[in-house]
C-alpha positions in Angstrom: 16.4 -5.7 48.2 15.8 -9.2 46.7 17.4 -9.8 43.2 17.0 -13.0 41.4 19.6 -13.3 39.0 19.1 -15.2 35.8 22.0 -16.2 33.5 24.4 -18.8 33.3 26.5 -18.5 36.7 27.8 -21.8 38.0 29.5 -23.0 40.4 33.5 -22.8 39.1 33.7 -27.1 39.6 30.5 -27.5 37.2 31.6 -24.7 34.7 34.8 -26.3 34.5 33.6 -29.9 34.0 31.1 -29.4 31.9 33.2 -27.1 29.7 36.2 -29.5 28.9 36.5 -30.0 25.7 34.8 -27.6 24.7 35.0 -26.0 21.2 34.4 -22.2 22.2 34.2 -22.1 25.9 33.1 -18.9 27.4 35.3 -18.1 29.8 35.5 -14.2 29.8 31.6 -13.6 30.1 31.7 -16.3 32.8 34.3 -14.3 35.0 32.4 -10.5 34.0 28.8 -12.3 35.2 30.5 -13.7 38.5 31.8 -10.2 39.2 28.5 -8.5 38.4 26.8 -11.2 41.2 29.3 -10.1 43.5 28.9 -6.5 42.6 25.3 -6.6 43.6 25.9 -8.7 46.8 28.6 -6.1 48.1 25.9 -3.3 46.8 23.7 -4.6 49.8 21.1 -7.1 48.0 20.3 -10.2 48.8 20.7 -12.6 45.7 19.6 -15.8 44.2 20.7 -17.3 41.4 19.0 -19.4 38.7 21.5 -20.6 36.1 22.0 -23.0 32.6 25.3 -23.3 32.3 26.6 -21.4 29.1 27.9 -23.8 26.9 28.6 -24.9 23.1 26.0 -26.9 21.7 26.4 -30.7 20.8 29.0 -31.9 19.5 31.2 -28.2 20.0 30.5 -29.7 23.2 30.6 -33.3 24.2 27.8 -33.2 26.8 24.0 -33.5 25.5 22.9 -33.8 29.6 23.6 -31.3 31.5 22.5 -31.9 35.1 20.9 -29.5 37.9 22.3 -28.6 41.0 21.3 -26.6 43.5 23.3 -25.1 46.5 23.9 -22.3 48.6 26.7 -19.5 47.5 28.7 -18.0 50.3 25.8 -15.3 52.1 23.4 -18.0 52.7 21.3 -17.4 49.3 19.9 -20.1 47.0 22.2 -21.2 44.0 20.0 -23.3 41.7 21.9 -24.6 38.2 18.7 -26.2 36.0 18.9 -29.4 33.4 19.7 -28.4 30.1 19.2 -31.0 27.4 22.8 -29.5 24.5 21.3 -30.0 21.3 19.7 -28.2 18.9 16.7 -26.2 19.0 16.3 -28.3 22.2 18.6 -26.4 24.0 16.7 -23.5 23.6 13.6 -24.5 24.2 14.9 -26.7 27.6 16.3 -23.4 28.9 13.6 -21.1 28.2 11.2 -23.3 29.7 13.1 -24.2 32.5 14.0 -20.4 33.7 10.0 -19.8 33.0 8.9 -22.3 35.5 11.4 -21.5 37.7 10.2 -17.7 37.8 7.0 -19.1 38.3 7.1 -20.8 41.2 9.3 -18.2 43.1 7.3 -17.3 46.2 5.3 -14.3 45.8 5.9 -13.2 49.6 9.8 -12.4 48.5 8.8 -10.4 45.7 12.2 -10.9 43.8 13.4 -8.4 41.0 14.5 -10.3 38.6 17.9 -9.1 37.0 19.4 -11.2 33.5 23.0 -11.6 32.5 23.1 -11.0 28.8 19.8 -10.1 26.4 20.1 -14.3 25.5 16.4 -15.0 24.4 15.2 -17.7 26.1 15.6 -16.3 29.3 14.7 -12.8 28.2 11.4 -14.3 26.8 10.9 -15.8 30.3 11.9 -12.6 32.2 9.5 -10.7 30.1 6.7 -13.1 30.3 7.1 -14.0 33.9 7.0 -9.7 34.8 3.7 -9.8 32.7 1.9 -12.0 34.7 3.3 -10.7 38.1 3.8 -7.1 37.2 7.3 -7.3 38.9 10.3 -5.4 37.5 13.1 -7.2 35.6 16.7 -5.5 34.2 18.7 -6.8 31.9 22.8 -6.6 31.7 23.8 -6.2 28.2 27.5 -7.0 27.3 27.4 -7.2 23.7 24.0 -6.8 21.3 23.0 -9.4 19.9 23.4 -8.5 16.5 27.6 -8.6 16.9 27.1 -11.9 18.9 28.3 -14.3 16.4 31.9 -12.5 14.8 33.6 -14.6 12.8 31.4 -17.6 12.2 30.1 -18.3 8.8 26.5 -18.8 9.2 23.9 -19.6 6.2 21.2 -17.3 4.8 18.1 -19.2 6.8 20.3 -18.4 9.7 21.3 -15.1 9.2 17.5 -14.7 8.8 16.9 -16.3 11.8 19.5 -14.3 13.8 17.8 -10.8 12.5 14.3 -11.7 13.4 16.3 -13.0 17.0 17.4 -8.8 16.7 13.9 -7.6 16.7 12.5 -9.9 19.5 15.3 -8.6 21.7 15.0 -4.9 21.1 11.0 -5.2 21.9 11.9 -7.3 24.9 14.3 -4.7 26.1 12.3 -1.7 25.4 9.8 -3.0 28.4 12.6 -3.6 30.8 12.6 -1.4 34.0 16.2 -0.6 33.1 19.6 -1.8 31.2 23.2 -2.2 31.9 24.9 -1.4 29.0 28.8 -2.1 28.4 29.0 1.0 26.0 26.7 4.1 26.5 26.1 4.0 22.4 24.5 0.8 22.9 21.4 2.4 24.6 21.9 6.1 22.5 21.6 4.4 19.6 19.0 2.3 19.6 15.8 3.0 18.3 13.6 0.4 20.1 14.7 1.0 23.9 16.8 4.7 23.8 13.4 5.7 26.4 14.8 3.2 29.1 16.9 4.0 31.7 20.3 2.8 31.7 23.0 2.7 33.5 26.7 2.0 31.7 28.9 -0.7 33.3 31.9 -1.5 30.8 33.2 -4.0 32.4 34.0 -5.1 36.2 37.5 -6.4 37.2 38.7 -9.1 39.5 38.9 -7.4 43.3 41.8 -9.7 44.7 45.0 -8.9 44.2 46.5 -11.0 41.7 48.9 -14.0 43.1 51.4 -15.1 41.3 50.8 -18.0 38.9 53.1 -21.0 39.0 54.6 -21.5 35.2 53.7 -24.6 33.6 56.5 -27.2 32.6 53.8 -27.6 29.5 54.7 -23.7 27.9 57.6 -22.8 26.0 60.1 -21.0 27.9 59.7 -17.5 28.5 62.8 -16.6 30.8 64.7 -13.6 29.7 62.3 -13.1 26.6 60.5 -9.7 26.1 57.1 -11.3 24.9 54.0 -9.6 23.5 51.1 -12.0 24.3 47.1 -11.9 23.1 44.9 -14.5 24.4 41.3 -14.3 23.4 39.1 -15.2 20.0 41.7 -15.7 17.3 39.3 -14.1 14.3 40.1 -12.1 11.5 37.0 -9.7 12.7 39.5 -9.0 16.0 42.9 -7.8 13.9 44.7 -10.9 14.2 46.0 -10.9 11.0 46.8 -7.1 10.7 48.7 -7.8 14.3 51.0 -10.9 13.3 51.6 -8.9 9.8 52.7 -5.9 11.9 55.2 -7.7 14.4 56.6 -9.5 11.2 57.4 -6.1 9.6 58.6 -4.3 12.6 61.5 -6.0 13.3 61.8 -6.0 17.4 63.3 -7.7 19.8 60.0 -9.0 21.3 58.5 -12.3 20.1 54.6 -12.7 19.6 52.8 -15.3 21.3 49.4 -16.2 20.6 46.3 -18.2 22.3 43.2 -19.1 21.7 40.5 -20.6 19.2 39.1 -19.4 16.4 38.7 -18.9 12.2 42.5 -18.0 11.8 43.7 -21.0 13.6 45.5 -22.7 10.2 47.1 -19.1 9.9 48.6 -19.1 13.2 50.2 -21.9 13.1 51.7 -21.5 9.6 52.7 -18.1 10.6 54.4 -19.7 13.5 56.0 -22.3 11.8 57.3 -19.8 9.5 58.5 -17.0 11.7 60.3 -18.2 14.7 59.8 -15.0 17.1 55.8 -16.0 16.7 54.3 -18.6 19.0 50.5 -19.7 18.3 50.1 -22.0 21.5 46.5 -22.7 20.2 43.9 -23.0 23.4 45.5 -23.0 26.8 43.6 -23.3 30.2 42.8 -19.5 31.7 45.4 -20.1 34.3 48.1 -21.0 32.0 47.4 -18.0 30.3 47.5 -15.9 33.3 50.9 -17.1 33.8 52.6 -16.1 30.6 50.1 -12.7 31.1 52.1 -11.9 34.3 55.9 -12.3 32.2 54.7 -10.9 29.4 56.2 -7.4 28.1 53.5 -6.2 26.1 49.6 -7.7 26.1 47.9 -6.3 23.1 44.9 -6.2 21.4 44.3 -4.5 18.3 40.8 -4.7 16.7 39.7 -2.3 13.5 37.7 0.8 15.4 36.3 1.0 11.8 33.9 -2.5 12.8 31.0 -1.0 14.0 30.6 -3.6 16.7 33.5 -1.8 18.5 31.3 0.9 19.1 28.8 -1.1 21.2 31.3 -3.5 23.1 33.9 -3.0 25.6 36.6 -5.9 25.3 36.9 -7.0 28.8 40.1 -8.4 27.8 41.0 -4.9 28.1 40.5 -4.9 32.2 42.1 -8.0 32.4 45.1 -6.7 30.5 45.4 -3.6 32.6 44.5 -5.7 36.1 47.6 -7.6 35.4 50.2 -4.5 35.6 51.7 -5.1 32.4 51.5 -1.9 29.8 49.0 -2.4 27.5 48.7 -1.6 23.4 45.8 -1.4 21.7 43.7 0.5 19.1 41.3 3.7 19.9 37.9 2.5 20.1 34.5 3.7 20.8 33.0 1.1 23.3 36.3 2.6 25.5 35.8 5.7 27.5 37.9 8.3 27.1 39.1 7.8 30.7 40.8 5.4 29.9 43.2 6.5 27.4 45.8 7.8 29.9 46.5 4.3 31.4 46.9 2.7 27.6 49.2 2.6 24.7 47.2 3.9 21.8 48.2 3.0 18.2 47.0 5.9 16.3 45.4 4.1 13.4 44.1 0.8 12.1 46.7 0.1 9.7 49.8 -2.9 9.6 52.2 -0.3 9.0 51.0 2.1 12.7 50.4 -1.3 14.8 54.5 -1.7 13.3 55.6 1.6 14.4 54.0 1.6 17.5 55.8 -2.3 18.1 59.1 -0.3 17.3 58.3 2.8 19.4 57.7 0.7 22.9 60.8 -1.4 22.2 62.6 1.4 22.2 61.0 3.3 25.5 62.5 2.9 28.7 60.7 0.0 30.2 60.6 1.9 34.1 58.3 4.6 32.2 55.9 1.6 30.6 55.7 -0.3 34.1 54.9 3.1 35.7 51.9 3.7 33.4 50.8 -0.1 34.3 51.4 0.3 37.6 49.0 3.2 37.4 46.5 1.7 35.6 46.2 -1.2 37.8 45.5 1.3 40.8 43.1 3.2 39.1 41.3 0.1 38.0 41.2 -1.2 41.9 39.6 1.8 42.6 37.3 2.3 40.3 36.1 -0.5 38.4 35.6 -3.3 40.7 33.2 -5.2 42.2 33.2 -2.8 45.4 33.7 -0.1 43.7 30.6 -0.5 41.0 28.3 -2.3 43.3 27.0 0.2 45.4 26.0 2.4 42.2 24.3 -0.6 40.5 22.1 -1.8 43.2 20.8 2.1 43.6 20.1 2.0 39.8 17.6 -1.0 40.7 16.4 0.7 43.6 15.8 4.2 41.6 13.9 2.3 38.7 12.4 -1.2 40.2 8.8 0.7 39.9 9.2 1.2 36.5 7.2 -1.4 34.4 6.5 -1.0 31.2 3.9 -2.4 29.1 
């Protein structure tokens, strides 16, 4: 089978250039859409890829130009990145235009399904126009809706506007796709615009290589002999930041909190670190240096309000990253989480300062063998089940089971 996929996976030299310095780089989606390539290529298809790289726009991000760049990836297949021109409005309209032409002049001979990462507009809009004048297939993977897209960002009442009518576009988009990956299986239950199209439900898809030790930077505090709890990720009220750091403060423990990443609360971190000195807001660090104090911390958390309804339609890949990593993991029942995998986590029983505090105090005092044990199992079952290998076969037969299915 011949998949073209169309999203915004670079090569990791271009992603990295062309995301220094800047303001919200997307690192997380860019890992979970480089797995899902390599999910389909172990699968058995063949795949292309036709890429804009996924970036802040001007001046979040300091490049207006971004250049093309094509290439092969490592089975022999095409790997095109197209021009994208970082501004406003422009951006948009250069990357919808660009992934439209670039449909277009695919050879009809290969007769590619098209496949998106993420239900991003502009290339959806080109997807959707492109299988209209072909009649070919297209899918679409869908990590987060839309709607909970922008958490934490103040945005004006023309844009709020702008981002609902966005909303509608998408869900009639999606409701003539052959078929959806959803990261949540309410996602697709729910919705009342495209609950008729098959879907298939891929939370999330960890790393496949076993994880090698990462050297400790000279640049990081010092962690040695410390029992740490560590979040890296979005630091936004929306995410339970605040309810977290309030939480530690009260409980009293002998772990320290450290902190990393950008976001509304930024100010608040670093007050709360200059005032408390077991709290440690290291404000954005590069992924590998916070893979470094992942693997030495104690306790990786993440503790989001289940009451936010966008929990129900999301699954925090931060959550396989945690559990990859072998360290025991506490976080917050929520709804985008199947139930299997509540055995492998350390569940605080409700949204509240004062259970995120007793649940701090209760895994201070547990004996740290019978923590590393549940870690240690999670990390299996996650190799076995939720990687790359593991998924790919299953998604590729979704295609294969529902490529004849084009809706009009």
């Amino acid at each position: 089978m011949n998949i073209l996929l169309v999203g915004f996976c670079v090569s990791p030299d271009y992603f990295e250039r062309y995301t220094a310095g800047d303001a919200l780089p997307q690192v997380a989606a860019y890992k979970l859409e480089s797995r899902f390539l390599r999910a389909l290529r172990i699968g058995g298809a063949r795949v292309r890829t036709i890429s804009t790289a996924a970036v802040s726009t001007y001046p979040r991000n300091p490049h207006v130009l971004l250049p093309s760049q094509t290439g092969q990836a490592q089975d022999g297949r095409g790997a095109r990145v197209l021009p994208l021109i970082n501004l406003p409005v422009l951006k948009l309209a250069s990357r919808f235009l660009g992934v439209l032409t670039a449909l277009i002049s695919q050879p009809r001979s290969e007769k590619p399904v098209v496949c998106l990462y993420s239900a991003h507009t502009p290339n959806l809009l080109a997807a959707y126009l492109y299988s209209t004048f072909v009649s070919a297939p297209f899918f679409v993977y869908v990590p987060d809706l839309p709607v909970y897209m922008d958490m934490g960002l103040n945005r004006s009442l023309p844009v709020k506007w702008l981002k609902r009518l966005d909303v509608k576009l998408v869900d009639a988009m999606l409701a003539r796709a052959s078929g959806v990956f959803v990261a949540a299986k309410p996602m697709a239950e729910d919705s009342s615009a495209w609950a008729h199209v098959p879907a298939l439900v891929v939370e999330g898809i960890c790393d496949d290589s076993v994880a090698v030790d990462v050297e400790y930077p000279a640049s990081l505090p010092d962690c040695s002999g410390k029992k740490i709890i560590f979040y890296a990720g979005s630091v936004n009220r929306a995410y339970g930041i605040v309810e977290l750091v309030e939480a530690f403060k009260r409980a009293g423990s002998s772990y320290e909190l450290w902190l990393c990443g950008r976001g509304d609360l930024e100010d608040y971190l670093r007050s709360q670190s200059q005032d408390c000195a077991a709290i440690k807001y290291l404000g954005f660090v590069p992924p590998a240096h916070a893979q470094a104090i992942q693997q030495r911390a104690s306790l990786l958390a993440l503790t989001r309000d289940p009451a936010e309804k966008y929990t129900r339609y999301s699954f925090p890949s931060k959550i396989l990253e945690y559990m990859a990593s072998g360290v025991p993991v506490m976080t917050t029942k929520l709804d985008g989480v199947p139930a299997e995998y509540d055995a492998y986590l350390n569940l605080i029983e409700e949204f509240s300062v004062d259970c995120i505090a007793r649940t701090i105090e209760r895994l201070d005092r547990m004996d740290e063998t019978v923590l590393l044990r549940k870690a240690d199992d999670a990390r299996d079952w996650l190799l076995r089940e939720k990687t790359s290998g593991a998924v790919g076969a299953r998604i590729v037969r979704f295609v294969e089971a529902n490529c004849e299915r084009i809706s009009r």
